[in-house]
N, C-alpha and C positions, 0 to 999 in steps of 0.2 A: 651101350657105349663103354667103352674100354676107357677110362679119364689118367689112365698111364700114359705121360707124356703130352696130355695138352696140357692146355695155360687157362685158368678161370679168373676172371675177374668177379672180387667178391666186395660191394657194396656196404661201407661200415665195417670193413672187416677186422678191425685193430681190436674188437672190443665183443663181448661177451654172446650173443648167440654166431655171430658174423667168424669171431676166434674160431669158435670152437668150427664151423665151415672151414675156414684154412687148414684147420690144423687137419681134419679128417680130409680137407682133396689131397693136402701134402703126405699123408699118411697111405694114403692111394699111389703114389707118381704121380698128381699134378702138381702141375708149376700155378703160382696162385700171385695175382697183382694184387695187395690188401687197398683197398681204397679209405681215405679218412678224412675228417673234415676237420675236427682240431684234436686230436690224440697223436699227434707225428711219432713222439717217442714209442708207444704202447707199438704201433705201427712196426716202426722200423727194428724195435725190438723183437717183437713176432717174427718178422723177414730174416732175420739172421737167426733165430729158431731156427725156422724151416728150413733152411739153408742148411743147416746140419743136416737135416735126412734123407738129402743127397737129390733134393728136388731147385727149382732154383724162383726167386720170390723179388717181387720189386713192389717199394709204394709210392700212391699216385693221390696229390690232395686236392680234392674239390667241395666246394659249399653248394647243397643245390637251393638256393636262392632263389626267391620270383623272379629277377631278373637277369639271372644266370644261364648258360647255355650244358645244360650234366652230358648231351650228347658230346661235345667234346671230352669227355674222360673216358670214352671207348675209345677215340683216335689217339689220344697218350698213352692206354695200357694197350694198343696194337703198336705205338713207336716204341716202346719201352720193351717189348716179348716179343716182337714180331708176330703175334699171330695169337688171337685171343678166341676159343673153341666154344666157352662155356661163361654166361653172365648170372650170376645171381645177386639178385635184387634184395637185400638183405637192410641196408639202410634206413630205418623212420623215424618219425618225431609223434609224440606220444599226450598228450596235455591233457588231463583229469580235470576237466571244468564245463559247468552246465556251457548251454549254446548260448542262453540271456548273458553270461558272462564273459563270452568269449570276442576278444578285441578282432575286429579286419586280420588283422597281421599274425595273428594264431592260426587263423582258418588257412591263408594263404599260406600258411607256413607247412600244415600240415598237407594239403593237397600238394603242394608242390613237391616237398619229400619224399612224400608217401604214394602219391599216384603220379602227376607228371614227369620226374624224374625217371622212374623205372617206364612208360612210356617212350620217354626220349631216348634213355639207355637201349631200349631194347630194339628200337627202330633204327637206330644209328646201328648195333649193334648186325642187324638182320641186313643192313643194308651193306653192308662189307664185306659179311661172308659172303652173300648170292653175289656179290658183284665178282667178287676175287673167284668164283665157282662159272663165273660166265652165266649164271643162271639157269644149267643143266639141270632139270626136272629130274632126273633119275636119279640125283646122287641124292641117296638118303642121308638123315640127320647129322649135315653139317655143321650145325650147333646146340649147344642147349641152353635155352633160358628158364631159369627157376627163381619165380618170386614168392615170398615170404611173407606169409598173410597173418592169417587172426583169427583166432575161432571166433570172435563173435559176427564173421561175415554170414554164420549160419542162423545169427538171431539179431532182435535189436537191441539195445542198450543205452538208456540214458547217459548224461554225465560224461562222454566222449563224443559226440555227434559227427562232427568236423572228420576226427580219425575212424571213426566207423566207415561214413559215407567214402573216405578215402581207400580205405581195406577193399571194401565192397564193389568198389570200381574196379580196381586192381583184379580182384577174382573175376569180373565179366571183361575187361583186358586179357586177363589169363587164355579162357575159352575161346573166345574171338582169334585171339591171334593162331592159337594153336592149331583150327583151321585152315586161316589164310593164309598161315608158312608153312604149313604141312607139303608134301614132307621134308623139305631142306631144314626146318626149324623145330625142333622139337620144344612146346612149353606146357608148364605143370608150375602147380604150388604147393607149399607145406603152411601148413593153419597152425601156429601151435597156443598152447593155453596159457595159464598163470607159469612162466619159470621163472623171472628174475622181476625185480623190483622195476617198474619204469624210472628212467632217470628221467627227471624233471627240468623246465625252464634253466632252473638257479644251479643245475647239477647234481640236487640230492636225490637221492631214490625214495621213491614214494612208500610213505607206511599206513597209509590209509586206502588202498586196494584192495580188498580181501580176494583171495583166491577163486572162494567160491566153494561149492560142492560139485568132486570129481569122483563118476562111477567106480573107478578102479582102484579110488585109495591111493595114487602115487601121483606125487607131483613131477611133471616131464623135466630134464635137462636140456641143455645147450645140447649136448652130446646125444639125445635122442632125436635132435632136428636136424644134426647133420647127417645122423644115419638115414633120416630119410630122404634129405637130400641126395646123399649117395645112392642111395634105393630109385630114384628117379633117374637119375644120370646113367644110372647101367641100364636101364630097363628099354627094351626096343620096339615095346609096343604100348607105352602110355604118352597119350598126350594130350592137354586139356584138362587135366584131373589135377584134385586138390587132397592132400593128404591132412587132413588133422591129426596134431603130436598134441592130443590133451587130455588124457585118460579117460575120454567120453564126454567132456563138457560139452559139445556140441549137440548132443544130444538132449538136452537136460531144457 
């Protein structure tokens, strides 16, 4: 797929791995809706960035809530672009606490973010194009949806359970769909490892994470995950497939 000239809606996008997505589809020719939940500045800063590089960028604010509906933030970033090609699901919530410790409303917090939302996104999402397409089976990949996983979907891990369990779904969501919308809908994930610090509850970045041991000695970038996104997005014959950006942790 050629992403010169469509419009991607990019989930979280105001803020550090989601940015660095913007600024690589803007860097392409896409036109890119940043989605944000409370960073409006970081947001609307970013959008008149990329507005300089001759692409064009609008933002769109939603909380995904248990009792909030995230399928309507595809019907706003299609009123606001006319016409939205590519969703990535880039958005989560993060929380470093045993399972004994973890309140209802962490657990719902995390599923919701992290798995329901990119569900709802993606179904709302799927159901616009095939509609606006008439539902002609021939026309290959009318959209693409790429969501943003975890390397530890490859293993299990204590001390996050809730956000595991929520990855984990997400990657057999991934596969499934890629199937049943095959082929008007093209969908794939990127896994990545230790890059940035998790921001926390209270908004500080967490310094009790450790990394870990990674085969290859290099810790991944924001900017290693959008190139794989972008690696996705051009490519005409992957779908269902999960890309790990974590110098081999998944292996380990």
């Amino acid at each position: 797929m050629d992403v010169a000239g469509s419009t991607a809606l990019v989930t979280g996008g105001a803020l550090r791995i989601g940015e660095a997505i913007c600024r690589a589809l803007a860097d392409a020719g896409c036109n890119v809706v940043i989605h944000y939940d409370q960073s409006e500045e970081r947001a609307c800063g970013l959008a008149e960035v990329l507005k300089t590089e001759g692409v064009q960028a609008w933002t769109v604010q939603e909380h995904f809530a248990p009792d909030g509906d995230p399928a309507q933030l595809v019907d706003r970033a299609w009123n606001v672009s006319g016409r939205v090609n590519i969703l990535i699901n880039n958005a989560s919530t993060f929380y470093t606490l045993p399972l004994l410790d973890s309140a209802a409303e962490d657990i719902r917090n995390e599923l919701e973010s992290n798995l329901v939302a990119p569900m709802l996104l993606s179904k709302r999402f799927a159901e616009r194009l095939m509609h606006e397409s008439d539902g002609a089976s021939g026309e290959l990949a009318l959209g693409h949806v790429v969501n943003i996983l975890d390397r530890r979907i490859a293993q299990n891990e204590s001390g996050c359970i809730p956000y595991l369990v929520s990855k984990k779904g997400l990657a057999e969501f991934t596969r499934a769909t890629a199937l049943e919308w095959a082929p008007q809908i093209v969908v794939n994930g990127v896994a990545p490892g230790a890059i940035l610090p998790p921001v926390m509850k209270m908004g500080a970045p967490s310094s009790s994470e450790p990394m870990g041991a990674v085969p290859l000695g290099r810790q991944c970038t924001p900017e290693d995950v959008a190139d794989a996104v972008l690696h996705l997005l051009h490519s005409v014959t992957m779908t269902g497939q999960v890309l790990f950006i974590d110098g081999g942790q998944n292996l380990l």
